[in-house]
C-alpha positions as CSV (number, residue, x, y, z in Angstrom):
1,X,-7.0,-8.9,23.0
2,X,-7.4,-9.0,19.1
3,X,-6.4,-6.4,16.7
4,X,-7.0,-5.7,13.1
5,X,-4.9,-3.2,10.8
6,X,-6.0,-2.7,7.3
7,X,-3.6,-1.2,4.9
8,X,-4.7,2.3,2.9
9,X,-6.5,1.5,-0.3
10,X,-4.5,4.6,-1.9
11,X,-1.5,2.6,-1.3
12,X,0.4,0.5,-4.1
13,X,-1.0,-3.1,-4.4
14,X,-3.9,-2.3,-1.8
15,X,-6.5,-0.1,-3.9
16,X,-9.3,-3.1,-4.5
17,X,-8.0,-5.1,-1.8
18,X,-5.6,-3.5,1.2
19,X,-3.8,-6.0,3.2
20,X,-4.9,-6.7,6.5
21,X,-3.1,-7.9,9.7
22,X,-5.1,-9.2,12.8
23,X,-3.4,-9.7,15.6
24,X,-4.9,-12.4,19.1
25,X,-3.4,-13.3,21.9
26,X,-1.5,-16.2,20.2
27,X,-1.3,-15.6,16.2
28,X,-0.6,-13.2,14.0
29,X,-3.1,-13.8,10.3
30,X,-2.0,-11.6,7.8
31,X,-4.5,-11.4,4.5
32,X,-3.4,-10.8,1.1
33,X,-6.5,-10.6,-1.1
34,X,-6.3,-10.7,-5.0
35,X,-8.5,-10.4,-8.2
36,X,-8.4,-14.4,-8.2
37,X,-7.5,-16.0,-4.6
38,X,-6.1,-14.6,-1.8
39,X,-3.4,-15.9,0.7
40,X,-3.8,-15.8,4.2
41,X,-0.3,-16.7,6.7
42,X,-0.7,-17.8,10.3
43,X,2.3,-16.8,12.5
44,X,2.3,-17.9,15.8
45,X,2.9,-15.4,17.9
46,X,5.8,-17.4,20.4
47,X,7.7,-17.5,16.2
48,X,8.2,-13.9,16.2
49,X,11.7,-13.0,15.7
50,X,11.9,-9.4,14.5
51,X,9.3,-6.8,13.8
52,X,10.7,-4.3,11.2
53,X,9.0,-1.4,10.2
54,X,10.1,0.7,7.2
55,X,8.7,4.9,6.8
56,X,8.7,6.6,4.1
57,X,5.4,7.9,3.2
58,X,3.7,4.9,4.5
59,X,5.2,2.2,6.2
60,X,6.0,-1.1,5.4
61,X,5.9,-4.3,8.2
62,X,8.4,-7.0,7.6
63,X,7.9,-10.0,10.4
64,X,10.6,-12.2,10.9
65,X,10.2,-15.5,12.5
66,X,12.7,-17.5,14.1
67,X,12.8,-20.1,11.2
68,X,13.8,-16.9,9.0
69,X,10.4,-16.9,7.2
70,X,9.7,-13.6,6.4
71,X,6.2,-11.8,5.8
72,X,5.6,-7.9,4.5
73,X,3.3,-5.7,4.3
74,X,2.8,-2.4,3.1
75,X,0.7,0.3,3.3
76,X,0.0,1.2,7.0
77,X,-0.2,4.3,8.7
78,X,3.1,5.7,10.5
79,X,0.7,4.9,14.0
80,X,-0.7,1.7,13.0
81,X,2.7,0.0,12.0
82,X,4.5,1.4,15.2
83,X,1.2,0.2,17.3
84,X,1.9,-3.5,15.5
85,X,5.6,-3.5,16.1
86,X,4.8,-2.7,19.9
87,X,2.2,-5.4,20.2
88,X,4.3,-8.3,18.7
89,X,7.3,-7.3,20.4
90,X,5.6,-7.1,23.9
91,X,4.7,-10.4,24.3
């Protein structure tokens, strides 16, 4: 099944372009778009070590992989980050 999460544009660092984070059966792509270039990170999915999700007014996903790289993201719904976090955990 794939998934797709886009950040809220009223959110810091997301108001032209919002991070996004799609999720498939075996990789997680996370897109960070910018005024020049954008970066774009493929985690496989079997690499996930910790999914960490931080509230305040809007959350913020830190992924963890095994190897200890780490990937965040901010701006996400309260839902949408808890709906990631149980998606990559539940393998």
């Amino acid at each position: 099944m794939n998934y797709r999460f886009q950040a809220l544009r009223i959110t810091s660092g997301n108001l032209f372009f919002p991070d996004i984070i799609e999720i498939t059966d075996d990789k997680i792509i996370i897109f960070k778009n910018k005024l020049i270039g954008s970066n774009k990170s493929i985690i496989n999915r079997a690499n996930v070590g910790s999914v960490t999700i931080d509230v305040s007014i809007f959350a913020t996903i830190l992924i963890e992989t095994k190897g200890g790289e780490r990937y965040v993201s901010n701006g996400f719904t309260r839902s949408d980050a808890k709906k990631i976090q149980e998606i990559l955990l539940n393998k």
